[in-house]
GUFITI-656854 format. One line per field, with one value per residue (C-alpha): residue number from 0; chain; x, y, z. Coordinates in nm, 3 decimals, m for minus. Layout:
N
k	[NUM; ...]
c	[A; ...]
X	[X; ...]
Y	[Y; ...]
Z	[Z; ...]
This chain:
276
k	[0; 1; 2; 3; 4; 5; 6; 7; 8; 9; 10; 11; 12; 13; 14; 15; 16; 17; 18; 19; 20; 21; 22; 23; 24; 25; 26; 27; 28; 29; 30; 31; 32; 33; 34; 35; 36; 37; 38; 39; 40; 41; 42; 43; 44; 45; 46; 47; 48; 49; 50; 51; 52; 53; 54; 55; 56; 57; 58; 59; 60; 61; 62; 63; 64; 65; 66; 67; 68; 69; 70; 71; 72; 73; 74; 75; 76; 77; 78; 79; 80; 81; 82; 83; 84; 85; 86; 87; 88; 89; 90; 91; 92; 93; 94; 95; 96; 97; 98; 99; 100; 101; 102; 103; 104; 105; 106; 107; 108; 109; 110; 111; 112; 113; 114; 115; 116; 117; 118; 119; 120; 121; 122; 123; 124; 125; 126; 127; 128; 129; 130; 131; 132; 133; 134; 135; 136; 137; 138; 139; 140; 141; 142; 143; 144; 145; 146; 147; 148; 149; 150; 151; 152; 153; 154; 155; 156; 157; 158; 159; 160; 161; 162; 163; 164; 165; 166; 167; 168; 169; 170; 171; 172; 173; 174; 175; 176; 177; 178; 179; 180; 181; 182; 183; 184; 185; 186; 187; 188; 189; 190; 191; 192; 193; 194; 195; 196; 197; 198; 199; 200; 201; 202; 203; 204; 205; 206; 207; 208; 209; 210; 211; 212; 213; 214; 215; 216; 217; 218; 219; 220; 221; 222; 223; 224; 225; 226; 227; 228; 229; 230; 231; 232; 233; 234; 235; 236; 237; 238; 239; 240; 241; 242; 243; 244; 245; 246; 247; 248; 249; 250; 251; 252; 253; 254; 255; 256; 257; 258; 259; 260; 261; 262; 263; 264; 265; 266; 267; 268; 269; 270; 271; 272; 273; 274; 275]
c	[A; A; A; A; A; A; A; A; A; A; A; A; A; A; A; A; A; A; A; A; A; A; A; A; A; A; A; A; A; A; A; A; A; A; A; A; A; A; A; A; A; A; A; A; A; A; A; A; A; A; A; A; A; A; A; A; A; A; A; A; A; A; A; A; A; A; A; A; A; A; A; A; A; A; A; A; A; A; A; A; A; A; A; A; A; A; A; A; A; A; A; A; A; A; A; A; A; A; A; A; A; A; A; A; A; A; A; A; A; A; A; A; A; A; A; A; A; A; A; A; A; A; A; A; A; A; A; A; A; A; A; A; A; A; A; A; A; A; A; A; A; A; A; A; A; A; A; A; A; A; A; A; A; A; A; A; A; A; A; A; A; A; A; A; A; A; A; A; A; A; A; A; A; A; A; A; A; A; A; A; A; A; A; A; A; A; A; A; A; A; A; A; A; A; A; A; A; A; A; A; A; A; A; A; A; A; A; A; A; A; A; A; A; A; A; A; A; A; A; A; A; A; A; A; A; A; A; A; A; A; A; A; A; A; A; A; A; A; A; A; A; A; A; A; A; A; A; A; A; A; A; A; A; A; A; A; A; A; A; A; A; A; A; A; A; A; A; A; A; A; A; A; A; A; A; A]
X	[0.944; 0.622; 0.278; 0.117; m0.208; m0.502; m0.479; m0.281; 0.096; 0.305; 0.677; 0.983; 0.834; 0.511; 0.172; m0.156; m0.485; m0.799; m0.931; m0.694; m0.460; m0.028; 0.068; 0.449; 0.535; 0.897; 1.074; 1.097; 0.967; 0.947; 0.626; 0.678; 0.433; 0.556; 0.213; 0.137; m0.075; m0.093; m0.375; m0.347; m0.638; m0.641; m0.693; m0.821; m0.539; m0.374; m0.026; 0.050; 0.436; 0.613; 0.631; 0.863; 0.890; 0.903; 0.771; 0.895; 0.650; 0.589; 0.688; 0.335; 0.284; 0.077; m0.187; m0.087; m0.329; m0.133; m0.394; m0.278; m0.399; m0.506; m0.454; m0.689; m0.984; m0.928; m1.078; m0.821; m0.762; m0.675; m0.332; m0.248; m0.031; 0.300; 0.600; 0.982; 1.194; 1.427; 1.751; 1.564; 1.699; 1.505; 1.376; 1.589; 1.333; 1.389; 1.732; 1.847; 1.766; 1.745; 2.060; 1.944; 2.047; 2.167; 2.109; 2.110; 1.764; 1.776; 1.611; 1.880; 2.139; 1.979; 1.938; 2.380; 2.522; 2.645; 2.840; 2.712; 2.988; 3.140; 2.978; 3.193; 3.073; 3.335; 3.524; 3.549; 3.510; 3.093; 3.022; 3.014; 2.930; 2.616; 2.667; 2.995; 3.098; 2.948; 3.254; 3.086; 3.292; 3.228; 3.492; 3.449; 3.521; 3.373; 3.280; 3.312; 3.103; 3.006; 2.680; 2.519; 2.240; 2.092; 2.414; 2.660; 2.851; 2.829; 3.051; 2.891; 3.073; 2.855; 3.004; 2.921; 2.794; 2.597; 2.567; 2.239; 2.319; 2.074; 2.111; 1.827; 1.687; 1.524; 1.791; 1.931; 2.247; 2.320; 2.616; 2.859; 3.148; 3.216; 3.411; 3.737; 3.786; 3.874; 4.006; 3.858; 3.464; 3.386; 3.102; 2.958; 2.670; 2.547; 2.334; 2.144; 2.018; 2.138; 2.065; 2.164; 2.169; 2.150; 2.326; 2.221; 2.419; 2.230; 2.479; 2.394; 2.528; 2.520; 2.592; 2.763; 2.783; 3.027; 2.899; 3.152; 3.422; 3.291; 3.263; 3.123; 2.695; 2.530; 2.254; 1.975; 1.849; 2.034; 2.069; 2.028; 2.241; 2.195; 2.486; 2.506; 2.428; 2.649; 2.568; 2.638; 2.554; 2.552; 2.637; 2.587; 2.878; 2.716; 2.937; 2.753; 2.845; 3.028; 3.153; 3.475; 3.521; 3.451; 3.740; 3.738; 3.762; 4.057; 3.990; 3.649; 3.380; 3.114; 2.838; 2.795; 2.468; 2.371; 2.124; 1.787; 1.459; 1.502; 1.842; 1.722; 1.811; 1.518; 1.358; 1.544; 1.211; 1.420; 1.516; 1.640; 1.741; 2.084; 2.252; 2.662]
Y	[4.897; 5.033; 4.900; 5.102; 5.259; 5.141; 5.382; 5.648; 5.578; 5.426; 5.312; 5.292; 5.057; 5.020; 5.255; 5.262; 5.078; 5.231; 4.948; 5.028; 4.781; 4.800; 4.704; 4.559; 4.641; 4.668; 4.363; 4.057; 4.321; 4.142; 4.166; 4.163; 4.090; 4.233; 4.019; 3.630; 3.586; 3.723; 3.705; 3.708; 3.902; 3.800; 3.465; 3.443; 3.221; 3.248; 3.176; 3.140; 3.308; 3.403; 3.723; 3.930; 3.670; 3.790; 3.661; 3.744; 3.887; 3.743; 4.041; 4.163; 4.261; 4.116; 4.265; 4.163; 4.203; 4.196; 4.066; 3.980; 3.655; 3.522; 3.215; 3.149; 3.303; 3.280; 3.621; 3.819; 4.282; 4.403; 4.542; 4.757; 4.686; 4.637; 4.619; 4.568; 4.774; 4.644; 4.653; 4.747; 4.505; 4.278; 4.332; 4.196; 3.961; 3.781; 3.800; 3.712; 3.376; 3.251; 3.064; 2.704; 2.571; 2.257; 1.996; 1.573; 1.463; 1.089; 0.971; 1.045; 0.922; 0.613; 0.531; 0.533; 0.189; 0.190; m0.146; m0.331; m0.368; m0.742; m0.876; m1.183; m1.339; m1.583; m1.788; m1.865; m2.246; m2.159; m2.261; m2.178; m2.301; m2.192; m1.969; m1.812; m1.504; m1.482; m1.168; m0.940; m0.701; m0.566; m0.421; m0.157; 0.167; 0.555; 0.491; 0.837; 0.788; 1.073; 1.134; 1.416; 1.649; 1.865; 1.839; 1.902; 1.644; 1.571; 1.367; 1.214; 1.050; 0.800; 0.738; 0.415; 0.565; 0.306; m0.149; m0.331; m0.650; m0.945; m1.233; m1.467; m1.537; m1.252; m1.050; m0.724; m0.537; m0.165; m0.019; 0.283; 0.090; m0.171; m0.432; m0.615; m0.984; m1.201; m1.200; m0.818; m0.852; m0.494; m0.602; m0.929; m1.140; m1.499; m1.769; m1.959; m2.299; m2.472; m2.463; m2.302; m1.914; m1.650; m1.340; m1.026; m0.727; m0.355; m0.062; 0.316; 0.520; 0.933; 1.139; 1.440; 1.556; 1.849; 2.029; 2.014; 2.008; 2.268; 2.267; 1.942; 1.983; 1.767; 1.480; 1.532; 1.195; 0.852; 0.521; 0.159; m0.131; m0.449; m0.708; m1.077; m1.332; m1.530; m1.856; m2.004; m2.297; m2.314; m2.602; m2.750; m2.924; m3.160; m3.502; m3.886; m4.191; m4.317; m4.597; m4.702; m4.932; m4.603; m4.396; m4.046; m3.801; m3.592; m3.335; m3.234; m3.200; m3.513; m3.300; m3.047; m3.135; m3.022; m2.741; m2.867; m2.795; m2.994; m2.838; m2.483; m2.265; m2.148; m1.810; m1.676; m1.588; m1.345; m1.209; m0.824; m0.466; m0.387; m0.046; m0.060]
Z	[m2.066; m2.099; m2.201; m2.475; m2.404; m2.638; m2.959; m2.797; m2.819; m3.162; m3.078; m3.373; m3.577; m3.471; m3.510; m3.412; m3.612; m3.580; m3.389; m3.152; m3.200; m3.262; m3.579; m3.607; m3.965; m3.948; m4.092; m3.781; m3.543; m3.175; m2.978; m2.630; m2.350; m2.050; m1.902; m1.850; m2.167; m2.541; m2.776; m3.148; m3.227; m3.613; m3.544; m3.207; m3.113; m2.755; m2.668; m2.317; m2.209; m1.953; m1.787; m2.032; m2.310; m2.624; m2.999; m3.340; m3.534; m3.942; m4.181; m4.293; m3.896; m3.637; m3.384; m3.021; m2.727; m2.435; m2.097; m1.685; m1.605; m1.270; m1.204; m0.943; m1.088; m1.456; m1.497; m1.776; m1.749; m2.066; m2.011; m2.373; m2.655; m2.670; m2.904; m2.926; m3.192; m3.409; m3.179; m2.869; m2.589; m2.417; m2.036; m1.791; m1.689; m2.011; m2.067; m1.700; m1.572; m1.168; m1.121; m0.983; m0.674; m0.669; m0.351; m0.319; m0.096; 0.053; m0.199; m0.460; m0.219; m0.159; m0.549; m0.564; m0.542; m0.173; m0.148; 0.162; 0.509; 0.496; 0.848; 1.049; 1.329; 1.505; 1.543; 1.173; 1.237; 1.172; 1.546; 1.814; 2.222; 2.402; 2.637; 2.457; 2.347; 1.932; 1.875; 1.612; 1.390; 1.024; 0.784; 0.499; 0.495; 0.367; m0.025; m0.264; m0.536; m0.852; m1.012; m1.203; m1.136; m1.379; m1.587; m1.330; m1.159; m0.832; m0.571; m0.266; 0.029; 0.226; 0.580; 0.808; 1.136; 1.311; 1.309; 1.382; 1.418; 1.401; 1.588; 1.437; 1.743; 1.835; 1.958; 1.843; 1.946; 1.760; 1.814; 1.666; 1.666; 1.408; 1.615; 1.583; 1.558; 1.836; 2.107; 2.122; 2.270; 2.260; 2.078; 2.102; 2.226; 2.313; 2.256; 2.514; 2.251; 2.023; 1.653; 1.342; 1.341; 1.054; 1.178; 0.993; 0.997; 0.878; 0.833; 0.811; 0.612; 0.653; 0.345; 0.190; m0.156; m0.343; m0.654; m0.898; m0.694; m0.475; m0.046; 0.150; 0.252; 0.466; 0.291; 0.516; 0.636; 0.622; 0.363; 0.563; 0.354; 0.465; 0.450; 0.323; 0.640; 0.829; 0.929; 1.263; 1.427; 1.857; 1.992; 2.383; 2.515; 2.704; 2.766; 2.634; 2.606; 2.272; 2.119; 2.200; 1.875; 1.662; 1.579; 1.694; 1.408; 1.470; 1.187; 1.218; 1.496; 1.433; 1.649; 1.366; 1.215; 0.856; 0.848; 0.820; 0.957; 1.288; 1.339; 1.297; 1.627; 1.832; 1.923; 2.242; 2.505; 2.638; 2.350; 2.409; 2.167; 2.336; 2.250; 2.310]
């Protein structure tokens, strides 16, 4: 489509002023840009569009100044006039839109509700000896969960891949696998004092996403979900003397103090990060 010269060229529809301007008398004529910016020269208002936008023009006709704009610069080149005919089609940079690619960042996949792994650290009596084997495992399994993005829905599978496991006392142990309870101890640790002990597990997830049903892509980046704590208390068997006249409780363990501030476990000083 081409830009008309100032006072030299008419189009169906349109002619030529003497101040050089395009009139559009034709009945909802469209004046087309072709350019960045339009001016309506009889009343000096601009109207910023895009490149190959068009606007309908009133009935009685309107003068269009068609101008480049850049950006950078702000300076303006007067580029001619221009108008559409009645039935002329628009340019294909106006009736043809980019299609828009759609993709899932971390961010988005960290806003989905990713339920947390259940963490157990045994045995299940809630304590445990110094010096034994704490066996750590965590169940849950691969979550698919649906969202939408820009209108379209989207699935997303979040897959554990790695376990940091806290011990409370300073030591750490990450691992790929998630454990089985006892008697497995492919992953487990110890503790060397007694006190009580909040174990901490942190899980990470990796992601992948399908748009509207179509092929699996790769989240780039990974989500961290931490899990509720289990509490665990390590006791030392150490033998004393006790009363003889004082029945022994046969269905619980006496030793087990409540949790307070003086029974609180206490920092390992040589505490370590293990990798399995």
């Amino acid at each position: 489509m081409e830009i008309l010269d100032r006072a030299t060229e008419d189009l169906t529809g349109c002619r030529e002023t003497g101040s050089g301007a395009t009139m559009c008398g034709a009945p909802r004529n469209t004046c087309e840009s072709n350019g960045t910016q339009t001016r309506q020269v009889a009343t000096d208002v601009f109207q910023m569009v895009d490149t190959g936008g068009a606007t309908d023009a009133p009935e009685d006709g309107v003068n269009f100044e068609v101008n480049t704009l850049d950006t950078k610069t702000g300076d303006r080149d007067f580029a001619g006039y221009r108008c559409r005919a009645p039935g002329e089609p628009r340019t294909p940079a106006a009736a043809e839109a980019e299609p828009v690619e759609i993709t899932m960042s971390v961010t988005e996949f960290a806003k989905l509700p990713i339920k947390a792994m259940s963490a157990h650290a045994g045995p299940e009596a809630g304590w445990i000896p110094v010096n034994m084997d704490v066996v750590l495992y965590a169940t849950g399994e691969s979550q698919m969960l649906q969202t939408e993005l820009l209108g379209t829905p989207v699935a997303v599978r979040a897959v554990p891949t790695e376990y940091e496991w806290d011990m409370g006392d300073g030591n750490t142990l990450v691992t790929s696998d998630p454990g089985k309870p006892f008697p497995s101890r492919d992953v487990a640790t110890t503790y060397s004092s007694e006190g009580w002990y909040d174990i901490t597990l942190t899980t990470t997830f990796t992601g992948q996403f399908s748009v509207d049903g179509g092929e699996w892509q790769d989240i780039v980046g990974t989500v961290t979900v931490e899990s509720d704590p289990v509490e665990l208390f390590a006791k030392s068997l150490e033998s004393r003397l006790v009363d003889g006249d004082v029945p022994v409780d046969e269905e619980g363990d006496p030793w087990v103090p409540e949790r307070t501030s003086e029974t609180e476990g206490q920092a390992d000083p040589e505490a370590t990060a293990r990798e399995l």
